[in-house]
N, C-alpha and C positions, 0 to 999 in steps of 0.2 A: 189352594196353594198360598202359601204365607209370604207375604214379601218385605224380607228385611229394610229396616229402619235405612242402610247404610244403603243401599238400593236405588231409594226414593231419593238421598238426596245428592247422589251422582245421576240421577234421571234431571233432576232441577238444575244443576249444578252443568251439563252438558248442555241444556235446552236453550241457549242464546248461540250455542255456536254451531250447534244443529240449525236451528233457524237461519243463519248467516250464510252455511255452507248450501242451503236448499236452496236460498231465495236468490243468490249471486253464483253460485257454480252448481248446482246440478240442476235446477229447472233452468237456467239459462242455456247451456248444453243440451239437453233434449228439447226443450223447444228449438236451437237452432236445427240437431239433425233431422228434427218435425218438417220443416223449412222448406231445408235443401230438397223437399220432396215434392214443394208449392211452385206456382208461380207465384210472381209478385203482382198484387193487387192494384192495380190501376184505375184511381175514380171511380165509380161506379162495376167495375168488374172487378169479383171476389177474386181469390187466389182459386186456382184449379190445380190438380194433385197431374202432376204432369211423371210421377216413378225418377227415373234416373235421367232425366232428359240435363237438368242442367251440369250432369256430372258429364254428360255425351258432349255437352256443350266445351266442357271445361276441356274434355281433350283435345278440343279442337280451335281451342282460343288460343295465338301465338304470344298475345302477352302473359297469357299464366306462365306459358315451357319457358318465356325469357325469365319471368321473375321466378320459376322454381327454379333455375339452373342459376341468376344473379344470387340467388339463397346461399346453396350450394357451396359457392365461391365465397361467398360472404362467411355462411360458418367455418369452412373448409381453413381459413386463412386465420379469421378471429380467434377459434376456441383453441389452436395450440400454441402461438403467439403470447397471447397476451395472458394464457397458463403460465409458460416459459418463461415472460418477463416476468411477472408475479412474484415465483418463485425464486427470481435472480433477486430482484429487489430485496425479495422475504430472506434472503440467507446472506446480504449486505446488511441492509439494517438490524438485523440480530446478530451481526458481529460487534467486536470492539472497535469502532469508531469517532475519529470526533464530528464533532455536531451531529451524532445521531438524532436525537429528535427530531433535527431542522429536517434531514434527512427523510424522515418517514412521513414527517408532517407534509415535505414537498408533492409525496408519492401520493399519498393520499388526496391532495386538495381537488384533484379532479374530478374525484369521485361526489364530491360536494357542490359540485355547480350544477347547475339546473342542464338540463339538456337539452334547453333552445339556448341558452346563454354559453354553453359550449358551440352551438353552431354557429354563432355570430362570431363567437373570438376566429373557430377556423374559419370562416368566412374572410377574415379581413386574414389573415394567413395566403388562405389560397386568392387574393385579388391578383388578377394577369396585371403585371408591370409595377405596382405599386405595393403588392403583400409582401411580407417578412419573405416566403420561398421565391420568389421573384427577387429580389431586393437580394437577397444573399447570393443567387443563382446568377443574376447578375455580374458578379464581381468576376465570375468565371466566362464573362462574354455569354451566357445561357439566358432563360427567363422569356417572358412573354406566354405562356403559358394559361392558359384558360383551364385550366386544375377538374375545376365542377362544369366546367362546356364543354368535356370531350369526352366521346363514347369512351374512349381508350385512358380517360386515366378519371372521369367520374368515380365510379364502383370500388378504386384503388385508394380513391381518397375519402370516401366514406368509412371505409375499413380502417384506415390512419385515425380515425376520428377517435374508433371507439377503441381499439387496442390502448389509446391513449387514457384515455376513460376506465375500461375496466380494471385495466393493469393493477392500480392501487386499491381497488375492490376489491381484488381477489388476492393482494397483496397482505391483507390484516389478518384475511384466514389462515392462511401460511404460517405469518408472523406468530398467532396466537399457537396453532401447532406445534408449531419450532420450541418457541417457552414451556411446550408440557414435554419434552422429549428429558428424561432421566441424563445428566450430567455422568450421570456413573459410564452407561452404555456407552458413552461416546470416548471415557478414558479410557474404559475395557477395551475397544477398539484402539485405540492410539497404544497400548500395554503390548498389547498384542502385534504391532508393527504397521498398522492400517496409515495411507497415507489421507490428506482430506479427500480427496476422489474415491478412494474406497470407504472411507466414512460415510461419504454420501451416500453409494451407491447401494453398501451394504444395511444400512444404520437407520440414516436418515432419511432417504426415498420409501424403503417399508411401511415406517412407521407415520411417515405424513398420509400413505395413500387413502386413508377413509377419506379423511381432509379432502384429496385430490377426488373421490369421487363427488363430493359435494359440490365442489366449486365445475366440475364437467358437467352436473347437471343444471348447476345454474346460467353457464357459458352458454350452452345449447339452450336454453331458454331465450334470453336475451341476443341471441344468434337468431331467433325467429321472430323476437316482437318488437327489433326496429323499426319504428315510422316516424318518429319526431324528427330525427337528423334527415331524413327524405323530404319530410313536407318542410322545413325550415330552407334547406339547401338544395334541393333540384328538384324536388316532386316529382319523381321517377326518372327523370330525363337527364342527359339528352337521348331521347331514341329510345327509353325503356331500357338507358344501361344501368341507371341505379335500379329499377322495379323490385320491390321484396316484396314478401307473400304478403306481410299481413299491411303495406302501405297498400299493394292492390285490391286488397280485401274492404282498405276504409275507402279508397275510391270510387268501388264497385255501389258500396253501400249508401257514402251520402256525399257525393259528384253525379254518378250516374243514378242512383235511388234505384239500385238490382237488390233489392233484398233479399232473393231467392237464392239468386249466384252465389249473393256474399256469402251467405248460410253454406250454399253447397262448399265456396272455397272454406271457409271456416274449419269444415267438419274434413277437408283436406290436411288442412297444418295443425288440425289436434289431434287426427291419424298420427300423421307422419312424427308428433312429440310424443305420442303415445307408445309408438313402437321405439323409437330412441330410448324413452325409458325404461322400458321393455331388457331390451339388450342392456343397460349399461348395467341397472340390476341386474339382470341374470348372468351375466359374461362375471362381471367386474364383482359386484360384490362376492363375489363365492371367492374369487382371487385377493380378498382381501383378507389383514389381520385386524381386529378390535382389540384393543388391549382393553 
């Protein structure tokens, strides 16, 4: 069998990033789900193949049910939010305004700061008595507030954090989609008697949606691998009300050194993104247009 020129050198031409996908995502992956099926080796005693015990275990551990269900809550509130502002923002600054620039430059800047350096700014935000929401909440006789020291408004103020945060991220997406939408379409609608509600609804929502499936897959990503703003601002607490999968997963692994657990939870929240991706492709892209 003869193998063309042109063959060999998409074979060469692929082989770095073949190597890169092996060596960082797919032998990393099966050696974890390898794992989940070990114990973890302590000192002088090997790992022993213990089957499904630590997944037996996993149901029966309270802080996993709190930090799958703080999850939950956390995407549940994050990924339509902070879509929704995106969006808002995306079809203000693609209007005729003044200071636009300053405008989208504003939206954006969040997205450019580090994300320990966002948890110190909220940090000094949320101080009881002395932070900006204090200090303002004050003037209304309110305030005193411990923000990040109470089960009841921990988890509420994480969320605050990052809605802030992604909004202008997912805000450029928008914006660049907005700029390919044909100027003609949207006269033909106004021609036609369309008010801007119905531009949108008709016009403009359509034709963003690939867009929007994009930016849904990346929401639910980032919905599951917050641990920076945890280990910065309450390392799970108080009480295991901020806990998310994957901050529990790095405490499992290097506070407690379960490496076995951590594997079994791992092979949990790549399940559980697995199947998300699952449906959003299968549901959603079929209900979409590509122009």
């Amino acid at each position: 069998m003869k193998v063309s020129r042109n063959f060999i050198i998409s074979m060469f031409l692929l082989f770095p990033a073949a190597v890169l996908l092996i060596a960082f995502t797919f032998y990393p992956t099966v050696a974890t789900l390898i794992d989940s099926f070990f114990s973890t080796p302590r000192g002088r005693r090997p790992a022993a193949f213990v089957g499904l015990g630590n997944f037996e275990r996993m149901a029966a551990d309270p802080v996993f049910h709190r930090a799958f269900f703080n999850n939950l809550i956390y995407a549940a509130v994050t990924i339509p939010v902070s879509m929704g502002l995106a969006l808002a923002m995306a079809l203000l600054v693609n209007s005729r305004i003044k200071g636009r620039g300053f405008v989208r430059l504003a939206y954006f800047t969040p997205t450019i700061l580090p994300m320990i350096a966002v948890a110190n700014i909220w940090m000094f935000f949320y101080a009881p008595d002395y932070g900006l929401i204090d200090q303002f909440l004050g003037l209304f006789g309110l305030g005193g507030t411990n923000w990040l020291g109470q089960s009841g408004t921990a988890l509420w103020a994480l969320i605050a954090i990052t809605i802030w945060k992604l909004a202008g991220f997912f805000m450029i997406f928008y914006l660049a989609a907005l700029q390919q939408i044909p100027p003609s379409l949207l006269e033909a609608a106004t021609l036609e008697g369309a008010n801007y509600l119905q531009r949108l609804r008709r016009v403009v929502l359509p034709l963003l949606m690939p867009t929007t499936l994009f930016i849904l897959i990346n929401a639910v990503i980032e919905a599951f691998r917050l641990v920076d703003h945890v280990i910065a601002l309450t390392r799970g607490g108080p009480n295991n009300s901020t806990q998310l999968l994957l901050h529990y997963i790095y405490q499992v692994a290097f506070n407690f050194w379960d490496t076995a657990y951590a594997a079994a939870l791992s092979v949990v929240l790549l399940s559980i993104l697995a199947l998300i991706a699952l449906i959003q492709f299968g549901f959603l892209d079929k209900r979409i247009h590509y122009r």
